[in-house]
SEFIZA-3560 file (N, C-alpha, C; in Angstrom, 3 decimals):
REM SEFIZA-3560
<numar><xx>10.374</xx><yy>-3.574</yy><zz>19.773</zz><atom>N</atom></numar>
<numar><xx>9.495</xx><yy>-2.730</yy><zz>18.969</zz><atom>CA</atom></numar>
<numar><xx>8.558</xx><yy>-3.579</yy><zz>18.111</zz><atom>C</atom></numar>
<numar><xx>8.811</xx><yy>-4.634</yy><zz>17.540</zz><atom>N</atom></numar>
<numar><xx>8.000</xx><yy>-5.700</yy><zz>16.624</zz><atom>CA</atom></numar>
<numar><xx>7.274</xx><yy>-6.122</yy><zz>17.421</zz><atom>C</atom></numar>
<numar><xx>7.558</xx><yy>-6.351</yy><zz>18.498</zz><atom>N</atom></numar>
<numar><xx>6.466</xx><yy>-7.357</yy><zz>19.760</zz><atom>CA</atom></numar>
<numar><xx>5.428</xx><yy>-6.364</yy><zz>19.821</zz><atom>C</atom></numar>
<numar><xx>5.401</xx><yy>-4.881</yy><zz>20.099</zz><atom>N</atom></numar>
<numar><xx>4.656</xx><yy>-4.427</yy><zz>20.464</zz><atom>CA</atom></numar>
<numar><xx>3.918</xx><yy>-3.549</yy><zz>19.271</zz><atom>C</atom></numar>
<numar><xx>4.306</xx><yy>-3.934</yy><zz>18.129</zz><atom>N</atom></numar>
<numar><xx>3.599</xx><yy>-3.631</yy><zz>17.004</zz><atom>CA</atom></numar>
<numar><xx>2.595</xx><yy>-4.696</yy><zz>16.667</zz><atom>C</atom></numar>
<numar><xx>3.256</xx><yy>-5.916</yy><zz>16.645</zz><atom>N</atom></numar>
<numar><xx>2.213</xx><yy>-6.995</yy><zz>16.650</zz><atom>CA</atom></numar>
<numar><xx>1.072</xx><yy>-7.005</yy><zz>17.027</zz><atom>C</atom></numar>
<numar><xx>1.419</xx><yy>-6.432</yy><zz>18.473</zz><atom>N</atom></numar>
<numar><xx>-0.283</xx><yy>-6.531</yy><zz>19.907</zz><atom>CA</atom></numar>
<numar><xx>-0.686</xx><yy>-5.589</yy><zz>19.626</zz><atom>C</atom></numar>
<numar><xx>-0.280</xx><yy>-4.651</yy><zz>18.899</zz><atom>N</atom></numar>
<numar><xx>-1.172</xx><yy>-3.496</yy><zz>18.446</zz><atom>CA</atom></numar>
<numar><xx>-2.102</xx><yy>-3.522</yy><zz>17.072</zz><atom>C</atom></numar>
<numar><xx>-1.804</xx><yy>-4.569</yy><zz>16.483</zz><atom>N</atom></numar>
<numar><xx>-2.372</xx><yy>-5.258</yy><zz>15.279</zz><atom>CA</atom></numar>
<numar><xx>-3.318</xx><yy>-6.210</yy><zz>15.559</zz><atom>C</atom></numar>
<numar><xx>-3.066</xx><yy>-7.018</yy><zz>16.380</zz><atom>N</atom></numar>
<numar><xx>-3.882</xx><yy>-8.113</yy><zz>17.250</zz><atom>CA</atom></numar>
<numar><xx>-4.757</xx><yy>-6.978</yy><zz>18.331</zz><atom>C</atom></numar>
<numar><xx>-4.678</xx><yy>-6.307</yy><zz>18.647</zz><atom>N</atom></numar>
<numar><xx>-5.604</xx><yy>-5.308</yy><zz>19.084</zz><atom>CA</atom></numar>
<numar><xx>-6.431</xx><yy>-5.063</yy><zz>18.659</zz><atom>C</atom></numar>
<numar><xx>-6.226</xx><yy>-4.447</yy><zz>17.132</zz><atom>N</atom></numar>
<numar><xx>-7.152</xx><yy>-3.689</yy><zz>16.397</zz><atom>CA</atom></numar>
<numar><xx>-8.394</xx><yy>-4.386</yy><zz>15.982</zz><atom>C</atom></numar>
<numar><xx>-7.450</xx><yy>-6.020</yy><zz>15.450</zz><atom>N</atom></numar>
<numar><xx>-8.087</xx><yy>-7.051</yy><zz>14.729</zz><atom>CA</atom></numar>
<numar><xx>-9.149</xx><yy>-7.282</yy><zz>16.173</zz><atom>C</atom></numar>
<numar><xx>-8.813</xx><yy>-7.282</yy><zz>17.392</zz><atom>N</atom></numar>
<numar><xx>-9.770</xx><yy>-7.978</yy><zz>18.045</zz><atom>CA</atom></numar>
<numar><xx>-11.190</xx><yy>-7.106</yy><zz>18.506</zz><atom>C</atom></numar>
<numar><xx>-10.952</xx><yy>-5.522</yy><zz>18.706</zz><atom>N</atom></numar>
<numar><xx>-11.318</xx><yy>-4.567</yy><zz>18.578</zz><atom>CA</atom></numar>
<numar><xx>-12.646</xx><yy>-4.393</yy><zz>17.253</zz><atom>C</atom></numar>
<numar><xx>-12.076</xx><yy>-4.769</yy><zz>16.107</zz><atom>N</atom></numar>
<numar><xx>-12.776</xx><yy>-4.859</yy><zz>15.169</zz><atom>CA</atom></numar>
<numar><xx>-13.936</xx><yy>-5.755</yy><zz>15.172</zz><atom>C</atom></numar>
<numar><xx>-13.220</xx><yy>-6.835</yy><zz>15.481</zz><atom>N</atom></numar>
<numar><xx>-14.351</xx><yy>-8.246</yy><zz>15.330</zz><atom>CA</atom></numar>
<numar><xx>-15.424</xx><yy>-7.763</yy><zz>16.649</zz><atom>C</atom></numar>
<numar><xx>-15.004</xx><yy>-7.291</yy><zz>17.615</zz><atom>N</atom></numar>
<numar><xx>-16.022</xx><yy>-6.705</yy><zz>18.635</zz><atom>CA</atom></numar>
<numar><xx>-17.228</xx><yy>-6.021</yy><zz>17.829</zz><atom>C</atom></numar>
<numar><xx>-16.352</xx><yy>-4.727</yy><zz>17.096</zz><atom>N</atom></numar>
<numar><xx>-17.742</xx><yy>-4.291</yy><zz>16.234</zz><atom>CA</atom></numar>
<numar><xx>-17.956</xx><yy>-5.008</yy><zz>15.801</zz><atom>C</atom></numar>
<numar><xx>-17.720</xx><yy>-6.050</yy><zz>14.990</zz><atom>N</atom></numar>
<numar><xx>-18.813</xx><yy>-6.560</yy><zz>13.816</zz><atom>CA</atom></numar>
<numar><xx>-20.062</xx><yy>-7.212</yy><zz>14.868</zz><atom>C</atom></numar>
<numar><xx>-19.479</xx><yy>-7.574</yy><zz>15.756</zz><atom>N</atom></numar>
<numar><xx>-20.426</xx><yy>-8.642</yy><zz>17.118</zz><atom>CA</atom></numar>
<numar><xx>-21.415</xx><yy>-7.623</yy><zz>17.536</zz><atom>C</atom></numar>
<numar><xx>-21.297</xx><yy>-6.135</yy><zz>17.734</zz><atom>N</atom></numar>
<numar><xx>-22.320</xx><yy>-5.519</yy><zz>18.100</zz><atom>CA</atom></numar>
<numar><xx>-23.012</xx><yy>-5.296</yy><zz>17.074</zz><atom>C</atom></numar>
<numar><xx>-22.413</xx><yy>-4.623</yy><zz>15.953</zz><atom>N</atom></numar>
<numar><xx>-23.518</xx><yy>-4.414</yy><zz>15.095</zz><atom>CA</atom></numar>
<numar><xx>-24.175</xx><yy>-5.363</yy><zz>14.261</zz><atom>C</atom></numar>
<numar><xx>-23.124</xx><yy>-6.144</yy><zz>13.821</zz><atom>N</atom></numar>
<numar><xx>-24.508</xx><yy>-7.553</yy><zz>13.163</zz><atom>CA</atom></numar>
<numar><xx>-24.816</xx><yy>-7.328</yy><zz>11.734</zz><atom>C</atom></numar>
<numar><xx>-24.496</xx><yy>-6.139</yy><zz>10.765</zz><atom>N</atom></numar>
<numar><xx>-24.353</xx><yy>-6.145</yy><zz>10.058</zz><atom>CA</atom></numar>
<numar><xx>-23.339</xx><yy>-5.787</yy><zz>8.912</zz><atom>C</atom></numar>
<numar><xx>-23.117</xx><yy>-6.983</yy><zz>8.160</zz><atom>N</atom></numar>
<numar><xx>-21.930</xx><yy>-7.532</yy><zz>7.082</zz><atom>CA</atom></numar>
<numar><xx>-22.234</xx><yy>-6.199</yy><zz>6.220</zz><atom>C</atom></numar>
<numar><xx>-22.825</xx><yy>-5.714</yy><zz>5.537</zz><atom>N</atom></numar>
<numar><xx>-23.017</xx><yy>-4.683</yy><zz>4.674</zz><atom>CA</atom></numar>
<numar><xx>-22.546</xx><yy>-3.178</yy><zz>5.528</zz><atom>C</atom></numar>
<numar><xx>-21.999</xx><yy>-3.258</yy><zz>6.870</zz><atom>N</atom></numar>
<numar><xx>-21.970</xx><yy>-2.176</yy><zz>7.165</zz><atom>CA</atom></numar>
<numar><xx>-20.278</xx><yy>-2.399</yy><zz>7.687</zz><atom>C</atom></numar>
<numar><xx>-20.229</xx><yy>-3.516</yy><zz>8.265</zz><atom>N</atom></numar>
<numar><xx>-18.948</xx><yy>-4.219</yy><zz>9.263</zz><atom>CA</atom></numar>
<numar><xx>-18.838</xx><yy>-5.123</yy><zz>8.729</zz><atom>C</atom></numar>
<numar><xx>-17.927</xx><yy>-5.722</yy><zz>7.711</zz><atom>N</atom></numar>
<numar><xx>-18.114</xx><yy>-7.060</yy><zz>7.380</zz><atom>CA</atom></numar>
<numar><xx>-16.947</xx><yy>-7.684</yy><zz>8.596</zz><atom>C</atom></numar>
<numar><xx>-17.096</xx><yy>-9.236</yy><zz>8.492</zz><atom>N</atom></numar>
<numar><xx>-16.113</xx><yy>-9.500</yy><zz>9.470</zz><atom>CA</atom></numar>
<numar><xx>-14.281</xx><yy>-9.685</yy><zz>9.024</zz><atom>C</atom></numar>
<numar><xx>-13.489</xx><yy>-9.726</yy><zz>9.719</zz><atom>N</atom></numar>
<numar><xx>-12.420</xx><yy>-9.962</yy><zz>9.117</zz><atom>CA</atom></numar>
<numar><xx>-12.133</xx><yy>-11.061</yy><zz>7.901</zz><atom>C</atom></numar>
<numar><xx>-12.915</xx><yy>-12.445</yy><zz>8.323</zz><atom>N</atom></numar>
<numar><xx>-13.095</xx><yy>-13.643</yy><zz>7.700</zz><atom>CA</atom></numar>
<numar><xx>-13.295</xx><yy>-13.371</yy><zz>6.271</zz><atom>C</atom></numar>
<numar><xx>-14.606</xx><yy>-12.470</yy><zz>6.351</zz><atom>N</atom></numar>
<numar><xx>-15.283</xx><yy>-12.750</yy><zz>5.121</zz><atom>CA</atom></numar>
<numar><xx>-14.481</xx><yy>-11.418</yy><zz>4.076</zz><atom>C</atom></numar>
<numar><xx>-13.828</xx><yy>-10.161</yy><zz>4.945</zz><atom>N</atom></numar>
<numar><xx>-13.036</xx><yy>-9.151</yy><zz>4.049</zz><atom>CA</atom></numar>
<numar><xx>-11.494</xx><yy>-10.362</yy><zz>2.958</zz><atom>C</atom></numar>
<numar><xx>-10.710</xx><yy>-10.997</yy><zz>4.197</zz><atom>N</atom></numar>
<numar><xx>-9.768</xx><yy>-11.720</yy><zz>3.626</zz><atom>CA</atom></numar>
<numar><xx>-10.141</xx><yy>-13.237</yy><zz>2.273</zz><atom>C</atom></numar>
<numar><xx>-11.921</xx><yy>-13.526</yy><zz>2.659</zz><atom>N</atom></numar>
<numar><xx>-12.079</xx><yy>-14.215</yy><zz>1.732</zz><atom>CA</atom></numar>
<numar><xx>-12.395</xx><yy>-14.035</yy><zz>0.582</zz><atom>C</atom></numar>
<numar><xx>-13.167</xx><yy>-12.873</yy><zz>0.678</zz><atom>N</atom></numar>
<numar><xx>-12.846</xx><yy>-11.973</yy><zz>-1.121</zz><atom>CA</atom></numar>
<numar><xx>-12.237</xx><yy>-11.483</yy><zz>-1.437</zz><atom>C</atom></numar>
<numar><xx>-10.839</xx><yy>-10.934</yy><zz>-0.413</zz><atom>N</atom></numar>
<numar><xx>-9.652</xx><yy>-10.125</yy><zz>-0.802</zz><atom>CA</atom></numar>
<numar><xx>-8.712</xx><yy>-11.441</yy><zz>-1.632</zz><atom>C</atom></numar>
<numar><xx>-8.682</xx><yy>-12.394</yy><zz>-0.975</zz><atom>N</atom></numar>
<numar><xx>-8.383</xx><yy>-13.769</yy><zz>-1.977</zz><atom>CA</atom></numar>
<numar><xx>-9.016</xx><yy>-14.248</yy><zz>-3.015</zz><atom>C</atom></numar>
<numar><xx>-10.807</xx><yy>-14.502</yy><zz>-3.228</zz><atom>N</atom></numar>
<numar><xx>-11.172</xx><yy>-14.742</yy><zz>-4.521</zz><atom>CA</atom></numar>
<numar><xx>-10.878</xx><yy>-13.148</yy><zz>-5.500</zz><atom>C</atom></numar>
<numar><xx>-10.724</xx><yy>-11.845</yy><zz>-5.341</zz><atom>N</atom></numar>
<numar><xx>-10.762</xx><yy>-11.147</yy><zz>-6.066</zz><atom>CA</atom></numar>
<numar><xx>-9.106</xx><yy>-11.521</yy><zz>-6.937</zz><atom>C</atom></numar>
<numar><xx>-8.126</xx><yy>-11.659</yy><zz>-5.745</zz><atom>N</atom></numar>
<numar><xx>-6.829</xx><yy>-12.241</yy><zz>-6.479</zz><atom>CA</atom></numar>
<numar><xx>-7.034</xx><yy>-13.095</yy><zz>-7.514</zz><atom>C</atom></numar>
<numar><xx>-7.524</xx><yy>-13.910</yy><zz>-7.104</zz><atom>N</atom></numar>
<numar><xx>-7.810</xx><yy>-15.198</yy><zz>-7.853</zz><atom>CA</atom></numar>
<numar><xx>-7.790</xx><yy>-15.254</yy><zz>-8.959</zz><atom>C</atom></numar>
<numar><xx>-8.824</xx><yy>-14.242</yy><zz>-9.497</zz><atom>N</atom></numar>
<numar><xx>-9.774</xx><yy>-13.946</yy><zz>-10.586</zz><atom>CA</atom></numar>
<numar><xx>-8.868</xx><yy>-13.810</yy><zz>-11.428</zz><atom>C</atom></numar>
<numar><xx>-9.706</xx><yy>-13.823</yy><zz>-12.223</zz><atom>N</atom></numar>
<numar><xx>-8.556</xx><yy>-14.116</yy><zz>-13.610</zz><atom>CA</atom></numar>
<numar><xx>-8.729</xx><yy>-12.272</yy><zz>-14.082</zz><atom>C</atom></numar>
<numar><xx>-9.472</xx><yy>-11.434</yy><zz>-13.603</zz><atom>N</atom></numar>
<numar><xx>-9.540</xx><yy>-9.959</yy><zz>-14.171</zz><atom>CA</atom></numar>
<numar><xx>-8.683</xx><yy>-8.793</yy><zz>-12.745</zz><atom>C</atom></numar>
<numar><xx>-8.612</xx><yy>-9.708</yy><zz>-12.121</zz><atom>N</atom></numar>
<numar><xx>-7.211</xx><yy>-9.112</yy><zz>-11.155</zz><atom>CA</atom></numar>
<numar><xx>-6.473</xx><yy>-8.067</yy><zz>-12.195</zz><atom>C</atom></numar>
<numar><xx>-5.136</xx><yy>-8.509</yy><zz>-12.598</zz><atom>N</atom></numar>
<numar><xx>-4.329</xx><yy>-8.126</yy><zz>-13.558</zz><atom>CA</atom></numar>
<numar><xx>-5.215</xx><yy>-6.856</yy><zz>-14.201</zz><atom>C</atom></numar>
<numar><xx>-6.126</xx><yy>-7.031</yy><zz>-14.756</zz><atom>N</atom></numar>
<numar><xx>-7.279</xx><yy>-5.671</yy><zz>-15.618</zz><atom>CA</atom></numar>
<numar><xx>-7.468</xx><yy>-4.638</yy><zz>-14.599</zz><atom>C</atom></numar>
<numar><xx>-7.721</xx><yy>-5.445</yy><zz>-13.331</zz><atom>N</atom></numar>
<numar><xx>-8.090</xx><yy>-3.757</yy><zz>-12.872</zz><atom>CA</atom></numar>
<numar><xx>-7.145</xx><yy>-3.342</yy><zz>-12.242</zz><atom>C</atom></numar>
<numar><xx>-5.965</xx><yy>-3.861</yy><zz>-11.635</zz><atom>N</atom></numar>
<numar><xx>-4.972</xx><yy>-3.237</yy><zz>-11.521</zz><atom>CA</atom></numar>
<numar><xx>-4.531</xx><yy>-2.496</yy><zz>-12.107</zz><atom>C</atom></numar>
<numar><xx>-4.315</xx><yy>-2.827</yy><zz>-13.442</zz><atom>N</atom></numar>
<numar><xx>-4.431</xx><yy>-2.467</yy><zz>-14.645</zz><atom>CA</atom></numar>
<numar><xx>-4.941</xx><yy>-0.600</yy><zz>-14.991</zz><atom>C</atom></numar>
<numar><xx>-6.190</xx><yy>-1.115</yy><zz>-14.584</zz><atom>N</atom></numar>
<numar><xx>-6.772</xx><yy>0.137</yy><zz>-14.884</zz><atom>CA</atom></numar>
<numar><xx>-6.653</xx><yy>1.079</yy><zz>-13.968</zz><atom>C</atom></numar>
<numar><xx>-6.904</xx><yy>0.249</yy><zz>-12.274</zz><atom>N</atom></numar>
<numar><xx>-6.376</xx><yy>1.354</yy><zz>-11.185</zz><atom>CA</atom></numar>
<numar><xx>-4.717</xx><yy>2.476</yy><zz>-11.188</zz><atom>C</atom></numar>
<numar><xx>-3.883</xx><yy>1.433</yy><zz>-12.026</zz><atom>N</atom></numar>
<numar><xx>-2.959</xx><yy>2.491</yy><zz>-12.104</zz><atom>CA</atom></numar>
<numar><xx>-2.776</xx><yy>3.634</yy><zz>-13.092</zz><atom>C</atom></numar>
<numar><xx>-3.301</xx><yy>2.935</yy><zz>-14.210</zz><atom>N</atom></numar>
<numar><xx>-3.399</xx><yy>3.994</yy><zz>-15.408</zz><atom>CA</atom></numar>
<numar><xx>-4.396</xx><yy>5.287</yy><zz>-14.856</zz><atom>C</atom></numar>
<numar><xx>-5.911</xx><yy>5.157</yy><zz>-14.146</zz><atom>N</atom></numar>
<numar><xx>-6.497</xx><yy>6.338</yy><zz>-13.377</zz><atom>CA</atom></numar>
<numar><xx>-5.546</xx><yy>7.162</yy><zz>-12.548</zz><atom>C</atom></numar>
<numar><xx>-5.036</xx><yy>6.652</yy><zz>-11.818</zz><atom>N</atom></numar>
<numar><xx>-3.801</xx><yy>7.201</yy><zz>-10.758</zz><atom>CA</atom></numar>
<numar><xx>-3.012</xx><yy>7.593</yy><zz>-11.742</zz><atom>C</atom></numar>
<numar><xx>-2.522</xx><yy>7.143</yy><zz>-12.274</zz><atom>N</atom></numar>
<numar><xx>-1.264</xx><yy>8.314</yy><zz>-13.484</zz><atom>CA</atom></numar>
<numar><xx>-2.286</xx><yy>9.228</yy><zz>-13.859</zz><atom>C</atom></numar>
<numar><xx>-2.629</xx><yy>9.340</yy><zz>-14.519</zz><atom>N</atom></numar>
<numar><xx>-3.122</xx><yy>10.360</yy><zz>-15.377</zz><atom>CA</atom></numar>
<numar><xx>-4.025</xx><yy>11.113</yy><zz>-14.452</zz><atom>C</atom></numar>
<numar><xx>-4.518</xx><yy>10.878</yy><zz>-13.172</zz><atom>N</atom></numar>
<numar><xx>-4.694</xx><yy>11.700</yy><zz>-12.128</zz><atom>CA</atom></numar>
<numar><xx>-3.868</xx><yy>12.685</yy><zz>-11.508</zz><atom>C</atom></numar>
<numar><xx>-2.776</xx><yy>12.264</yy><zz>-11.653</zz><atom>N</atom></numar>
<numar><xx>-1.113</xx><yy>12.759</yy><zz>-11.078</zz><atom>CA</atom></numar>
<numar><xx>-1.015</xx><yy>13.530</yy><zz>-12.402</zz><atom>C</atom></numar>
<numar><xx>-0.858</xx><yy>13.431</yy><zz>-13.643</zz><atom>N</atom></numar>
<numar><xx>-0.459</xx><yy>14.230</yy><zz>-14.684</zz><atom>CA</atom></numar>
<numar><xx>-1.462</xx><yy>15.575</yy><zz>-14.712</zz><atom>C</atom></numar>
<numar><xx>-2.456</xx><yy>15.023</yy><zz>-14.310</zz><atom>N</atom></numar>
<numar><xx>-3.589</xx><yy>16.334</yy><zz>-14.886</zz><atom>CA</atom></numar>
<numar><xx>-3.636</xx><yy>17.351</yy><zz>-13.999</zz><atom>C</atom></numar>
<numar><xx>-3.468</xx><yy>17.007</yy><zz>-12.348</zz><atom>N</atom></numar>
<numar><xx>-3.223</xx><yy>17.755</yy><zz>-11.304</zz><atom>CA</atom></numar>
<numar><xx>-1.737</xx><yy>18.270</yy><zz>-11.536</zz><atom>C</atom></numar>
<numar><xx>-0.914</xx><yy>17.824</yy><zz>-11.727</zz><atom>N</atom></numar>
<numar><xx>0.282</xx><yy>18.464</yy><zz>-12.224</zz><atom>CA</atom></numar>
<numar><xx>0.268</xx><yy>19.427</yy><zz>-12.656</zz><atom>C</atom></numar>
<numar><xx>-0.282</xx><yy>19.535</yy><zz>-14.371</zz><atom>N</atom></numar>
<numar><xx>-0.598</xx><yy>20.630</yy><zz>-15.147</zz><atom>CA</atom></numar>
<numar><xx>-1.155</xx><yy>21.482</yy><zz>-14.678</zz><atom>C</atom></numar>
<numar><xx>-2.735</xx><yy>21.296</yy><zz>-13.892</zz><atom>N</atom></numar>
<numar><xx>-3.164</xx><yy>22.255</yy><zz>-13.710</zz><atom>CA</atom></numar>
<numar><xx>-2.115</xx><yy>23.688</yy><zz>-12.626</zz><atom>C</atom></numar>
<numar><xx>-1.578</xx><yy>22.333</yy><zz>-11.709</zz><atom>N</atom></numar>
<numar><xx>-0.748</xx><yy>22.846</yy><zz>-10.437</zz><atom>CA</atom></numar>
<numar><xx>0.315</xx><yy>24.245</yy><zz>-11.210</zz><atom>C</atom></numar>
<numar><xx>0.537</xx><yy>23.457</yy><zz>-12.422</zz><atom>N</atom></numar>
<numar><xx>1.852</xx><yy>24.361</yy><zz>-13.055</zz><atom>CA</atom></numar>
<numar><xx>1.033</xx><yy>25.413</yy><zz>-14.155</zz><atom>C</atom></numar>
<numar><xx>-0.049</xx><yy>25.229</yy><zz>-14.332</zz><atom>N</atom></numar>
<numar><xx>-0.810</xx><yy>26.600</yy><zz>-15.639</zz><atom>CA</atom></numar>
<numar><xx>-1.122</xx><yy>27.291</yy><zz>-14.248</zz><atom>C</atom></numar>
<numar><xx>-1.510</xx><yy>27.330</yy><zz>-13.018</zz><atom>N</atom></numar>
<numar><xx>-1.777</xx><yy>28.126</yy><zz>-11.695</zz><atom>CA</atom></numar>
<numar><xx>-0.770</xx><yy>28.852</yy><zz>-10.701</zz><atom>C</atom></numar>
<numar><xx>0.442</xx><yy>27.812</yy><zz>-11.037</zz><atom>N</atom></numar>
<numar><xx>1.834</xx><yy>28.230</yy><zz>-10.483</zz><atom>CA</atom></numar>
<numar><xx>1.894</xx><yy>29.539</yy><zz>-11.732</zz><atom>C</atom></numar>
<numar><xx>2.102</xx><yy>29.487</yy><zz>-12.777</zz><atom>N</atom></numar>
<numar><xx>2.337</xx><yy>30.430</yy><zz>-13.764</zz><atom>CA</atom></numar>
<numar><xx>1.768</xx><yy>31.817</yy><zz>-13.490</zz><atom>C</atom></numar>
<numar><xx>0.902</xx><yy>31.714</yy><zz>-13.668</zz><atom>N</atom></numar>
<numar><xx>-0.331</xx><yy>32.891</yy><zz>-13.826</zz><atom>CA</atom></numar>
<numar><xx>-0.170</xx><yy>33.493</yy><zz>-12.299</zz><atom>C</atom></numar>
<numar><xx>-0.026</xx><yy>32.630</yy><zz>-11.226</zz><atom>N</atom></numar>
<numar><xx>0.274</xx><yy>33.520</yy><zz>-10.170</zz><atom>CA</atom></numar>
<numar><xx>1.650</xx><yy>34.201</yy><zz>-9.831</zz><atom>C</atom></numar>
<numar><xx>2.330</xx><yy>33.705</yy><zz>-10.415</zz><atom>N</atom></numar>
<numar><xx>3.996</xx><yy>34.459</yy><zz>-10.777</zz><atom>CA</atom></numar>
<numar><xx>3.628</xx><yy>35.911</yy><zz>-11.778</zz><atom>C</atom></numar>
<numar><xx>2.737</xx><yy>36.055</yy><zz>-12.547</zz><atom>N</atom></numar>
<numar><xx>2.808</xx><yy>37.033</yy><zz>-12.984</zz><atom>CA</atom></numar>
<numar><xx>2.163</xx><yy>38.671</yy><zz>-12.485</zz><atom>C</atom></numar>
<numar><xx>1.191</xx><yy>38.045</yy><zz>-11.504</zz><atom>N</atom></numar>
<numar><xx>0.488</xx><yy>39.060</yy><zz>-10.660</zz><atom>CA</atom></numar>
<numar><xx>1.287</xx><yy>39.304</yy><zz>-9.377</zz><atom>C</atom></numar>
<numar><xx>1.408</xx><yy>40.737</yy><zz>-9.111</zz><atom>N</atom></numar>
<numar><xx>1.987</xx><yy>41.400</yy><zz>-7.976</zz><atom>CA</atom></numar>
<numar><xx>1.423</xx><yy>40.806</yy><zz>-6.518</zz><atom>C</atom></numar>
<numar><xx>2.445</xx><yy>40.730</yy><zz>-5.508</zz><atom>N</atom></numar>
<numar><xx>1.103</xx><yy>40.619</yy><zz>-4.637</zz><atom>CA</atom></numar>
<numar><xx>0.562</xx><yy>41.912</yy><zz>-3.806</zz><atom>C</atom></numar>
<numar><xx>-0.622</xx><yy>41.318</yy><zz>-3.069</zz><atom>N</atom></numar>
<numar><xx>-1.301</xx><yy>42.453</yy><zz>-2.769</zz><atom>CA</atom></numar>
<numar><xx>-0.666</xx><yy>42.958</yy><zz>-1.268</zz><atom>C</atom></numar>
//
């Protein structure tokens, strides 16, 4: 099962780099190379940590607010009959 998850990864990856070869443009397809070389300088960075940071605190309080609303809507429809 791992063997053939692999070649299905090595697939995709090779699949991919095909597009970037037809289309030719980085702003639309970037290539694998250049996604993993800023996915590493963004690590790097010393403001990593910050926006993680901030990406999770958005995501909580995304989850809390949809919550509430989920449960002031759950409410109010418990009180009406249905039709």
């Amino acid at each position: 099962m791992k063997r053939y998850s692999i070649s299905v990864i090595i697939g995709l990856m090779i699949g991919y780099e095909i597009g970037v070869k037809i289309v030719q443009k980085p702003i639309i397809l970037p290539s694998l190379t250049l996604i993993f070389s800023e996915l590493i300088r963004i690590i790097l960075s010393s403001s990593f940590v910050i926006i993680i940071q901030a990406t999770l605190l958005r995501a909580i309080l995304t989850y809390i607010f949809v919550f509430i609303i989920s449960l002031v809507l759950g409410i109010i429809s418990g009180y009406f009959k249905r039709i």
